[in-house]
VOVEXGU-296472 format. One line per 4 residues: number of its first residue (from 1); their letters; for each residue x, y, z of N, C-alpha, C. Coordinates in pm, whole numbers, always signed. Each point is the difference from the previous one (the first is absolute). Layout:
N
NUM = A = X Y Z X Y Z X Y Z  ... $
//
This chain:
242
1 = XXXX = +1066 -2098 +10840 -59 -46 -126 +5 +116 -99  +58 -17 -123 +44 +126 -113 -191 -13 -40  +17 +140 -19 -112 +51 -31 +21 -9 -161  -137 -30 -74 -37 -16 -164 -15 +126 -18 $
5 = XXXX = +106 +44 -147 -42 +130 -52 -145 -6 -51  -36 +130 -21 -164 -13 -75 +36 -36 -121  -107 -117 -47 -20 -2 -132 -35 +156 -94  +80 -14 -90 +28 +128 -119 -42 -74 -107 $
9 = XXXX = -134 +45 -48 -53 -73 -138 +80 +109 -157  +70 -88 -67 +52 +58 -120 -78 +123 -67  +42 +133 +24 -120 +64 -98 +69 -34 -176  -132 -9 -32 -12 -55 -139 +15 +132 -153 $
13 = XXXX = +140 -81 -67 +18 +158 -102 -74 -1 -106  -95 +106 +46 -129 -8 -167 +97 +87 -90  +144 +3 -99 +48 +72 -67 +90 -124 -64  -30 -119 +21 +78 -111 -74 -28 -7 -108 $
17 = XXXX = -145 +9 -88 -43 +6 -127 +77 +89 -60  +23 +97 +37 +103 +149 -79 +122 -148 -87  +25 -54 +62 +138 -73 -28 -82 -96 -138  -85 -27 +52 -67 -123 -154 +2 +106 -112 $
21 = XXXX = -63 +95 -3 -72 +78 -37 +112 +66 -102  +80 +58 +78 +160 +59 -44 +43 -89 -133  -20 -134 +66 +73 -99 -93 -120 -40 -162  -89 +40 +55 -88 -32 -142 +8 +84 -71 $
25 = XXXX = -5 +185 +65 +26 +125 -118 +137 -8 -54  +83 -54 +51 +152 -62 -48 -39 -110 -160  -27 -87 +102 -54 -106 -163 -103 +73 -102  -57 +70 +35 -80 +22 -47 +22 +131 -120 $
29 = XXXX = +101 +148 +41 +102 -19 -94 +65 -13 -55  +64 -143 -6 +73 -31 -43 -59 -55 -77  -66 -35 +2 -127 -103 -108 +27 +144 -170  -72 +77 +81 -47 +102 -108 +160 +53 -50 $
33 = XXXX = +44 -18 +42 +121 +33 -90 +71 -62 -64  -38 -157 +4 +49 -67 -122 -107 -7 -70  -137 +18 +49 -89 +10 -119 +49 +98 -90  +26 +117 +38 +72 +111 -95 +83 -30 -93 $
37 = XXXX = +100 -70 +67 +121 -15 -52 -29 -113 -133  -77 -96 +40 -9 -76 -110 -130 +54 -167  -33 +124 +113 -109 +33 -182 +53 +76 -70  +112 +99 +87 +88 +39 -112 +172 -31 -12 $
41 = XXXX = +13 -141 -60 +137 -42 -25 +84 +95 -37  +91 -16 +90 +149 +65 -45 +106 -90 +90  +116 +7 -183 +97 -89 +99 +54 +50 +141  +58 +156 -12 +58 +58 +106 -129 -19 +125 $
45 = XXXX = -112 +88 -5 -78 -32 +78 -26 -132 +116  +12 -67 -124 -6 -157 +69 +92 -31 +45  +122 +10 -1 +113 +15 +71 +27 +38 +109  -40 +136 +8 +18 +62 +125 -129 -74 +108 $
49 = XXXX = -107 +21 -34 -72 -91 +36 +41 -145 +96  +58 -57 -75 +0 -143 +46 +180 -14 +52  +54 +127 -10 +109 +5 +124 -80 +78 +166  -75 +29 -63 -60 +107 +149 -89 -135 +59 $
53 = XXXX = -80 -68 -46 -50 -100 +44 +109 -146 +55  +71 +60 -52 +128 -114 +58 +64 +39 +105  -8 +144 +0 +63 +33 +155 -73 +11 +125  -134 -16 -48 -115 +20 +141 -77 -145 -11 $
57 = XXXX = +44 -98 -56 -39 -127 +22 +135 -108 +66  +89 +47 -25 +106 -127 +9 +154 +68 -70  -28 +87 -20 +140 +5 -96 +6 +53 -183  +121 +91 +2 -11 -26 -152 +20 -96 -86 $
61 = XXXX = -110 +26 -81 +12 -129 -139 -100 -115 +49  -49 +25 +78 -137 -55 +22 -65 -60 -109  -59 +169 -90 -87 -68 -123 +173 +10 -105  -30 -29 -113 +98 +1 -104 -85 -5 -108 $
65 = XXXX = +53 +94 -69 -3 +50 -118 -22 -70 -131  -118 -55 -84 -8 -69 -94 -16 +55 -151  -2 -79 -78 -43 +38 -171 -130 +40 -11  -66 -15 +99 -131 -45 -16 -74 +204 -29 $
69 = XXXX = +78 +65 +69 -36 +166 +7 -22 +29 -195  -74 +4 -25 -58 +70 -131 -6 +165 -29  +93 +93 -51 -46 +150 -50 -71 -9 -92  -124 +51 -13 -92 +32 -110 +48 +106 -42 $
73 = XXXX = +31 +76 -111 +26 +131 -77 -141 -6 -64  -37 +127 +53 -152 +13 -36 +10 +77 -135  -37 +26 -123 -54 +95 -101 -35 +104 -6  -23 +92 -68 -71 +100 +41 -125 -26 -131 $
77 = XXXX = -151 +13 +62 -95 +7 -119 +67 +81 -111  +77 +76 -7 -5 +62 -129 +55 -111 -125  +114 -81 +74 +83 -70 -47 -49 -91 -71  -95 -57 +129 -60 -144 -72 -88 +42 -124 $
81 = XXXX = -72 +153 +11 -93 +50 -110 +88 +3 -149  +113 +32 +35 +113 +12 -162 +16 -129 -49  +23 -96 +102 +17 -83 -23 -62 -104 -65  -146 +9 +19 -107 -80 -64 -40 +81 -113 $
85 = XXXX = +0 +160 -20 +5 +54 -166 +83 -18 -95  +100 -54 +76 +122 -14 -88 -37 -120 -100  -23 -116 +90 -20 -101 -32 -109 +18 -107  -99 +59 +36 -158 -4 -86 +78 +70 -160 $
89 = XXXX = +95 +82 +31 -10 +84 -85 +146 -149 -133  +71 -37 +117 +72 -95 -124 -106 -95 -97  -98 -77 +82 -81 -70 -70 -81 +59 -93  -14 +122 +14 -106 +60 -100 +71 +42 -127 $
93 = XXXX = +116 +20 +8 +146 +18 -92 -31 -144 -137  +26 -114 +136 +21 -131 -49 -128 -24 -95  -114 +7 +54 -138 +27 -73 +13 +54 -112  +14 +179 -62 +58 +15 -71 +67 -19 -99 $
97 = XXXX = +112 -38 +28 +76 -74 -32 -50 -98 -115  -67 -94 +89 -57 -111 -88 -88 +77 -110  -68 +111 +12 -94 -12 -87 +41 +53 -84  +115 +102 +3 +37 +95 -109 +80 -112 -100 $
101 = XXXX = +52 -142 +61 +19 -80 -85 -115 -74 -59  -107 +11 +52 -102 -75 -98 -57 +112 -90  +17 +127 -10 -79 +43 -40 +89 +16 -189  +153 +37 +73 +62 -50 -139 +43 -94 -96 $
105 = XXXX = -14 -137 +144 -18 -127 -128 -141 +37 -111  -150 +33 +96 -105 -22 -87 -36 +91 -107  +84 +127 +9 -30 +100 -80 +151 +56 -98  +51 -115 +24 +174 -24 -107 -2 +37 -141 $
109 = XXXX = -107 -13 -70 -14 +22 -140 -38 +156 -7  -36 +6 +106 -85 +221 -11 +117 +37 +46  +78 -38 +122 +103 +57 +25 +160 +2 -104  +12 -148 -27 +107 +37 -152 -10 +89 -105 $
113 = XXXX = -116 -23 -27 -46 +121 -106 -33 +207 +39  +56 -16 +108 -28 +144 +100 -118 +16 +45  -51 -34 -48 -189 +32 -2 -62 -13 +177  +112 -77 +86 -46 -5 +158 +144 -18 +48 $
117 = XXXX = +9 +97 +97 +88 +13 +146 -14 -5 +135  +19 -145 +26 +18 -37 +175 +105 +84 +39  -27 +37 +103 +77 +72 +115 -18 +30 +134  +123 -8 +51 -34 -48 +176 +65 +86 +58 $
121 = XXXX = -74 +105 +99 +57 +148 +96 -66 -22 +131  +77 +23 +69 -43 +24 +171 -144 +28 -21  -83 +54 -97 -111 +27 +20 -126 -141 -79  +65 -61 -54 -26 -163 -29 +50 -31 -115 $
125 = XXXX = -117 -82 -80 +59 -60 -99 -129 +70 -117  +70 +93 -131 -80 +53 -87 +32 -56 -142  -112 -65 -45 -85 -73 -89 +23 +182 -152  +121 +31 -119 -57 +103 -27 -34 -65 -170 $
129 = XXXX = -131 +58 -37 -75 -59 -132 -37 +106 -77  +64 -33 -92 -13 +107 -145 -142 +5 -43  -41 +143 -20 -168 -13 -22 +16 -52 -85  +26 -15 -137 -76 -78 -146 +4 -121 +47 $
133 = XXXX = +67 -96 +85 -44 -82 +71 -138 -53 +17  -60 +103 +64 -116 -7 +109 -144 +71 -131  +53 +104 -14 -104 +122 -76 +66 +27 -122  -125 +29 -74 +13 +107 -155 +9 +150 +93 $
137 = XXXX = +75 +23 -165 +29 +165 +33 -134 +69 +86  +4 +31 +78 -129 +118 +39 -86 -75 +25  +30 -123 +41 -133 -39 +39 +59 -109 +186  -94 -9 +84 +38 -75 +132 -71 -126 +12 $
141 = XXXX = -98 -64 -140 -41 -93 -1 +125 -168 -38  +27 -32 +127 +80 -126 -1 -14 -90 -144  +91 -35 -81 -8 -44 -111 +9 -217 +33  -46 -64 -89 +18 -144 +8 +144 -49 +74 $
145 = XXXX = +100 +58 -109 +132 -64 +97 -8 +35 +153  +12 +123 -3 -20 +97 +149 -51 -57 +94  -127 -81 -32 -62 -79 +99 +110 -113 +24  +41 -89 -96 +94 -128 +31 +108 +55 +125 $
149 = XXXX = +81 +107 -106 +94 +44 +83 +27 +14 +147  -133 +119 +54 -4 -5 +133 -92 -82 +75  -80 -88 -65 -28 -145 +42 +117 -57 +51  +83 -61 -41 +126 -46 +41 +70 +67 +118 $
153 = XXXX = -12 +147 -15 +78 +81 +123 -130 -28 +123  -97 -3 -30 -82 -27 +102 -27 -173 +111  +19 -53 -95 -11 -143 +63 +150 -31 +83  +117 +106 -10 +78 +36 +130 -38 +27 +78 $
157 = XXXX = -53 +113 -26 -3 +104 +116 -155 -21 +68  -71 -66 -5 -155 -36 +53 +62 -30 +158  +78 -153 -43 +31 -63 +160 +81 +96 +80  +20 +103 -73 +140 +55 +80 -91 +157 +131 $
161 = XXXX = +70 +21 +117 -50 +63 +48 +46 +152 +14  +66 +70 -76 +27 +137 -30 -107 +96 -45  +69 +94 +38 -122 +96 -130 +33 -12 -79  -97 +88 -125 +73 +14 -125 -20 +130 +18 $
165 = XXXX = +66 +75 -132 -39 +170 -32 +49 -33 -140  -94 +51 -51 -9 -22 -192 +11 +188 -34  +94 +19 -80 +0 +171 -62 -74 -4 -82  -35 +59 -96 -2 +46 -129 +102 +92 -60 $
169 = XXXX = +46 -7 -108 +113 +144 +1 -79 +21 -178  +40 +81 -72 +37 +110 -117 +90 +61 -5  -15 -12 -145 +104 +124 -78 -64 +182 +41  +95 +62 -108 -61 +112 +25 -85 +42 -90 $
173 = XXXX = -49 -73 -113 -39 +52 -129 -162 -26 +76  -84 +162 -16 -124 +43 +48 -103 -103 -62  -92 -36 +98 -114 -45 -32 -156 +41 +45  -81 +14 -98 -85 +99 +12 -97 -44 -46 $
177 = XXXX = -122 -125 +68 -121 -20 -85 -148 -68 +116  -89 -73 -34 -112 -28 +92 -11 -15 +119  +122 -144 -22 +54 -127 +58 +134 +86 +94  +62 +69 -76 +125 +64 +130 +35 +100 -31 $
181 = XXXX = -87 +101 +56 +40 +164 +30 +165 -15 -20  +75 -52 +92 +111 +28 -11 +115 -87 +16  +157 -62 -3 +64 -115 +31 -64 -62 +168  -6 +124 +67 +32 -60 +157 -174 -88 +3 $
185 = XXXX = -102 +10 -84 -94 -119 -15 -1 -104 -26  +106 +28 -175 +13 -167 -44 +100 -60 +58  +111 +74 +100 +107 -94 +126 -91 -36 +82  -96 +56 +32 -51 -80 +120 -123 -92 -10 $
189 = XXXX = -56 -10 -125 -106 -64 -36 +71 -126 -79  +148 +34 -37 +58 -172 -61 +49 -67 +144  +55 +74 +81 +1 -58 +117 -95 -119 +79  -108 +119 +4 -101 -59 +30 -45 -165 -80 $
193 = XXXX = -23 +8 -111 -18 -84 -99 +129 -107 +58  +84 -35 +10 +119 -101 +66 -26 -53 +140  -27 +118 +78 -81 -118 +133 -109 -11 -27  -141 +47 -73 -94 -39 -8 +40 -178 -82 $
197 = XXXX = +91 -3 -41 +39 -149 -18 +45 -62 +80  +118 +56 +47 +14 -70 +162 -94 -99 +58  -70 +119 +47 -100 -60 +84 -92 -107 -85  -56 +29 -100 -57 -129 -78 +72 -111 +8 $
201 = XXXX = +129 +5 +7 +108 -121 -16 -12 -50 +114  +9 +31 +110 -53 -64 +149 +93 +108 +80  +55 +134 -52 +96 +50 +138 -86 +62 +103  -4 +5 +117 -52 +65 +58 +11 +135 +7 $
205 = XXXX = -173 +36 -45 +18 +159 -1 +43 +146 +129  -3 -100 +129 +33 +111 +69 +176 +7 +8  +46 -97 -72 +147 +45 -36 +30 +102 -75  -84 +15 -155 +65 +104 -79 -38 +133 +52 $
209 = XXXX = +54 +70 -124 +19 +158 -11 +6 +36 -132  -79 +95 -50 +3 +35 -147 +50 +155 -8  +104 +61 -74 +68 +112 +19 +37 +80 -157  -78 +130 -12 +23 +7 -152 +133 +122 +55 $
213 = XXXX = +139 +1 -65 +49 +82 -24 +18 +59 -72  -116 -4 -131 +83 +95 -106 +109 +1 -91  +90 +127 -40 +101 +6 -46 +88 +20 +75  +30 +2 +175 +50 +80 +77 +138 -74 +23 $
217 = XXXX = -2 -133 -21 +125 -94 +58 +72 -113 -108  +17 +127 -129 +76 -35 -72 +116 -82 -9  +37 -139 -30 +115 -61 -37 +57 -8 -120  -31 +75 -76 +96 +64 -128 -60 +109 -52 $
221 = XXXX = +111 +82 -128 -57 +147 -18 -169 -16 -50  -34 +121 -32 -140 -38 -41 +52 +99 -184  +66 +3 -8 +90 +88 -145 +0 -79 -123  -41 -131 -27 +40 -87 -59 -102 -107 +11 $
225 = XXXX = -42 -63 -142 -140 -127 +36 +38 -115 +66  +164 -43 +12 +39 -104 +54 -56 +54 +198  +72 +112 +28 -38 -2 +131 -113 +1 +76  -75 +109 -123 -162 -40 +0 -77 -112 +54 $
229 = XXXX = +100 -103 -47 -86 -110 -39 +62 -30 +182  +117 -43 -6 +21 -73 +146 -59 +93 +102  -20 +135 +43 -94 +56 +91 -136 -41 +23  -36 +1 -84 -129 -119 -51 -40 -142 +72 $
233 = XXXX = -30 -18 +125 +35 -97 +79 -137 -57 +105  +15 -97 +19 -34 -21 +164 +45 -72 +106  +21 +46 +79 +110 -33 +102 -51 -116 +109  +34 -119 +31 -89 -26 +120 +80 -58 +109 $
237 = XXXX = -23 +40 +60 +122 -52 +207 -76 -18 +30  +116 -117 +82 -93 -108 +128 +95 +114 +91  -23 +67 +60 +53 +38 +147 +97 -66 +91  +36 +47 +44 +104 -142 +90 -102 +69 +134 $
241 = XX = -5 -130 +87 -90 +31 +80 +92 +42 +147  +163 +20 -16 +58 +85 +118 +23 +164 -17 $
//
């Protein structure tokens, strides 16, 4: 009678999990590396990509290559910063623009006759007004017309949001009495006297600026009563606000 080998119970391999386990840190980067791959698009990237995934799944050309890959070309802040002054700075041009044309339709009769000069410089648009205009000789008290006059320049410039800066200018011929020690008083006290209208007119006062210069910024000789007379002025700019 053949004798029965002994039963041999299977010893059991506690190292089979290694094999699950293997296979999930596998999926598991692979996961994270198309997460990568897809937050920062690139065609080449994605390419290589989805040939390498084609050779460890099944083959190349697995995934294939679509339209769908987007390059963003990013800016640099500085760029976009030029770019939006640029802009601010055309419209404020255009602004401008408009007003230095209203200011010579409404003041056409002072300006034909010389008596007022619109003019428009990178530094804005200047309003320039012959004192006998505005004032008697030697004096900074605003006369009847004077009021009409820059009444009119004012009911522009109220809605408008610039500064202003108002001069005063003079000749050179000395003045010497109660009321004004000297020119650089009565430039800056007729000044004054022009936005103190302003602002009555409705401009807002934390826009202006009142500025006496004197005789210092002569636009013709002072040798002669004609030039006299055109130095004789007050100047007023809206600022360009770039």
């Amino acid at each position: 009678m053949a004798r029965r080998k002994p039963f041999v119970e299977d010893s059991e391999n506690h190292e089979r999990w290694l094999i699950s386990y293997a296979d999930f840190i596998t999926l598991l980067f692979a996961f994270f590396v198309v997460m990568y791959a897809v937050s920062v698009v690139n065609v080449g990237k994605y390419k290589v990509l989805s040939d390498a995934l084609g050779d460890a799944f099944g083959g190349r050309g697995a995934a294939t290559t679509t339209n769908t890959a987007i390059e963003v070309e990013a800016l640099p802040l500085s760029n976009i910063i030029a770019r939006k002054r640029a802009e601010a700075a055309r419209r404020d041009r255009e602004r401008l623009d408009l007003l230095a044309r209203r200011l010579n339709s409404v003041l056409a009769p002072l300006v034909n006759s010389g008596k007022v000069r619109v003019t428009q410089t990178a530094r804005g648009v200047t309003v320039e007004i012959n004192a006998s205009v505005l004032f008697d000789e030697g004096d900074a008290g605003l006369t009847g017309n004077a009021r009409e006059t820059l009444g009119t320049v004012a009911s522009l410039l109220k809605d408008d949001t610039h500064a202003i800066e108002v001069e005063g200018h003079t000749d050179t011929t000395p003045i010497a009495n109660a009321a004004f020690p000297s020119n650089w008083e009565l430039s800056a006290v007729r000044a004054s006297s022009v936005v103190r209208l302003f602002v009555e007119s409705g401009v807002q006062e934390g826009r202006l600026a009142a500025v006496g210069r004197g005789a210092n910024q002569p636009i013709a000789p002072n040798d002669d009563p004609i030039g006299r007379a055109r130095n004789r002025r007050v100047a007023v700019t809206i600022l360009s606000g770039s």
